[in-house]
N, C-alpha and C positions, 0 to 999 in steps of 0.2 A: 179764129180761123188762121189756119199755118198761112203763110207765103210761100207761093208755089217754087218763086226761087229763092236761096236762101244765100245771102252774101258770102263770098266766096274769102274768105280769112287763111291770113299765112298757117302754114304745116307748123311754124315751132311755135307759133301762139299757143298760152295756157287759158284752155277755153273756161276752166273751173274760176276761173280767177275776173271774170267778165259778167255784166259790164264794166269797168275800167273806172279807177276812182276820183279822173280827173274831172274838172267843173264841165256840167256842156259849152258847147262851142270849144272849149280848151283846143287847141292846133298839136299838142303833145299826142293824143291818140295816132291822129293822122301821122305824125312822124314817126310812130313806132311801126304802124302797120308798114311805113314805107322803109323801115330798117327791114321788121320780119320778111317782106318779101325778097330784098334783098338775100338776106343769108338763106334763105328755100334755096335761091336760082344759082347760090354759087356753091349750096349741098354742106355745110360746115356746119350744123346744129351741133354734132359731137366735138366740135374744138372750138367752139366761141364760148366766151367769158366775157358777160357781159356786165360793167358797173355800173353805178349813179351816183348820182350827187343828194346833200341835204337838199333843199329847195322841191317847188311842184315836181322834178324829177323825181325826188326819193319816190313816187309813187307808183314808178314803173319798177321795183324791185322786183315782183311780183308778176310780170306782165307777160314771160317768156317759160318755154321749156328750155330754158340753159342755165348754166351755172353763174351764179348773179353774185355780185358784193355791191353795197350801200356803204360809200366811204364819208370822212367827213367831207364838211363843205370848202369847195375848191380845192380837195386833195383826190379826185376822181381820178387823174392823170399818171402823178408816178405812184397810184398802189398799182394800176394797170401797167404803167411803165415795169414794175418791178416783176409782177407776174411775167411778161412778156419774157423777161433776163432770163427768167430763169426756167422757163417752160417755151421756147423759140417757137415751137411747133402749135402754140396755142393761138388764136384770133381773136386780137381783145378791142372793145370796143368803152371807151368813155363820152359819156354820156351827161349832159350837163345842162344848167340854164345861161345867160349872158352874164348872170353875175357870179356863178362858182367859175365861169372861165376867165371875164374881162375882167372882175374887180379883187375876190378874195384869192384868185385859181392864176393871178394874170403871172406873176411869175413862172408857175410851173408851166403854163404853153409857152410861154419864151422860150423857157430851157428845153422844155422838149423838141419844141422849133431848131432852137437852135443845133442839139442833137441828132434831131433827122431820127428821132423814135419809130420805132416798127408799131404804132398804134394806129388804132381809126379814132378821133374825137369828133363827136357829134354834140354842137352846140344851138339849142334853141333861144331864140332872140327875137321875145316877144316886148322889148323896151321898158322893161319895168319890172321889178321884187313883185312878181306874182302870190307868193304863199303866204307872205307878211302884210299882204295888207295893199300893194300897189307904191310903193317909194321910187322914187328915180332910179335909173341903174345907171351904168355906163350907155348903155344903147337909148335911153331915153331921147327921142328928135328934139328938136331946138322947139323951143312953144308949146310942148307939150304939157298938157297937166297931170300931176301923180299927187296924191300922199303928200308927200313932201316940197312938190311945185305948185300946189294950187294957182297960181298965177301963170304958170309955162316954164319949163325946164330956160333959165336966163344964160347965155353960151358965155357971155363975159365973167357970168362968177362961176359959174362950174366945166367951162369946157363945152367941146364938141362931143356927140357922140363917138365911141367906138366904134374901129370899123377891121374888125376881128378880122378876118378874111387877109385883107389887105395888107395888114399889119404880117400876120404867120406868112404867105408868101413871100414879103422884103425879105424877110430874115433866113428863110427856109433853103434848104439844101438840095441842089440837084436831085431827084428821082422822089420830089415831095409832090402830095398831090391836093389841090386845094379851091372848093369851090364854095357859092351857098347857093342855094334852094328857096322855095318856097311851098308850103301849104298849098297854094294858088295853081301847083304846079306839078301836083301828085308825080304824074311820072317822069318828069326831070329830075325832080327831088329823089326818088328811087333808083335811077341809073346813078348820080351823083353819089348816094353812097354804093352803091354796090361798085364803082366804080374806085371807090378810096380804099373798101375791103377787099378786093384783090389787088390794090396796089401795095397793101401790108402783107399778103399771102406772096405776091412776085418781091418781096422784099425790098423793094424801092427802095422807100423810106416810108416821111408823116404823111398820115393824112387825116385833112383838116374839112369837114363840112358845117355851115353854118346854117341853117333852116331857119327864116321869117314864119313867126308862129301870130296866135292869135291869142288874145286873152282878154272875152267881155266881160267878165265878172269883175276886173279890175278898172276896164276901158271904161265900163258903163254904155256900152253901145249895143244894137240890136243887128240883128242879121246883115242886113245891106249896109250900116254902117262900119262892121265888124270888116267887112270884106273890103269895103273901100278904104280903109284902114293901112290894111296887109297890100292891097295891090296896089293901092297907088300911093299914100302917103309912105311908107315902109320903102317898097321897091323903088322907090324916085331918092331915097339918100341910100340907102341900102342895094343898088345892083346885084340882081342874080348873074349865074353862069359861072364858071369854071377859072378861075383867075390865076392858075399854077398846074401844070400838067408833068407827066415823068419826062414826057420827052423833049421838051422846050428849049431847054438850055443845050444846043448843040456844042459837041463835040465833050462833054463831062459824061462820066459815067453814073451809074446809081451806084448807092451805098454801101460801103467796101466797109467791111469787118477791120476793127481795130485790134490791131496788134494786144492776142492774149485774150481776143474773146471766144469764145466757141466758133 
């Protein structure tokens, strides 16, 4: 028997291409639907370009009606950076896990930080090498166990976690925009990037979202555990909310064309 009401899915979702090939529970579906609504509400289907990364990402190649590229891993950034150079007029979006950004990728967000790139990067930071098996990433919490911590991620031999977010605002340039999100938090999470995508359309500058995702195939946890997971243990080292906005740094302007570019 049909349901009377039928979930009400973004206009640039590719409905042929669904159900969606990530693990159940996976938190990646949830942040795509809350990308696609995004780009519905600010009307740019015909000029977003959207990439991915190797990692559970590669599986969103597929996921949209836009024009897509699957680059290597943690080069998601400047193939979309280069795109951007040379087509201004296009809305590109990278798309990654915490390890094509924080570990193999983490140079090229510096640099792109550091340049104040006209990109949106959307980084999901579920604490752990989801595709391979569950190994520590950079976002792995302190105690936690993976793959390769069975015992708990130890802070004295390997460090603290990553704290993405944080890090791209120090560095970031007047008219960047930068926040993270949560799963937990569907329509924050939504304004959040729709809010960094037309901070790359007003030409600001970067913008940086980081999404708290969920991943029990790796966790090994059930429903209530899965969640109490992402909202409390996650969001207690991990802070949501906006942590770099255009217009903060008074009296600086936003991002002034360098001599000799278009």
């Amino acid at each position: 028997m049909a349901l009377a009401a039928q979930p009400q899915m973004p206009r640039v979702w590719r409905a042929e291409t669904k159900p969606h090939k990530f693990c159940p529970g996976c938190g990646h579906g949830i942040i795509l639907k809350a990308l696609g609504e995004a780009i519905d509400a600010l009307g740019i289907q015909d000029r977003t370009i959207f990439g991915c990364d190797i990692g559970c990402s590669l599986l969103s190649w597929d996921f949209f009606n836009l024009d897509t590229i699957q680059t290597h891993h943690g080069r998601t950034t400047p193939v979309l950076v280069g795109m951007k150079r040379v087509r201004p007029e296009l809305v590109v979006v990278s798309y990654m896990g915490d390890g094509g950004a924080y570990a193999i990728g983490a140079q090229h967000l510096v640099s792109s930080a550091v340049r104040n790139d006209l990109v949106t990067i959307i980084v999901v930071n579920n604490t752990q090498y989801g595709m391979t098996g569950g190994q520590m990433a950079p976002t792995t919490l302190p105690g936690q166990k993976t793959e390769t911590t069975p015992y708990g991620r130890n802070v004295k031999l390997t460090g603290r976690p990553m704290l993405g977010p944080e890090l791209v605002a120090a560095i970031a340039s007047p008219g960047a925009y930068v926040a993270r999100g949560s799963i937990a938090n569907v329509i924050q999470l939504k304004n959040f990037i729709q809010k960094g995508l037309q901070n790359q359309i007003e030409g600001r500058g970067l913008s940086f979202i980081e999404a708290l995702s969920a991943c029990p195939t790796n966790w090994r946890t059930n429903a209530a555990e899965t969640w109490h997971f992402v909202e409390k243990e996650m969001a207690a080292y991990f802070p949501t909310g906006e942590l770099l906005t255009p217009d903060e740094v008074k009296g600086e302007r936003p991002r002034e064309e360098s001599p000799g570019e278009p």
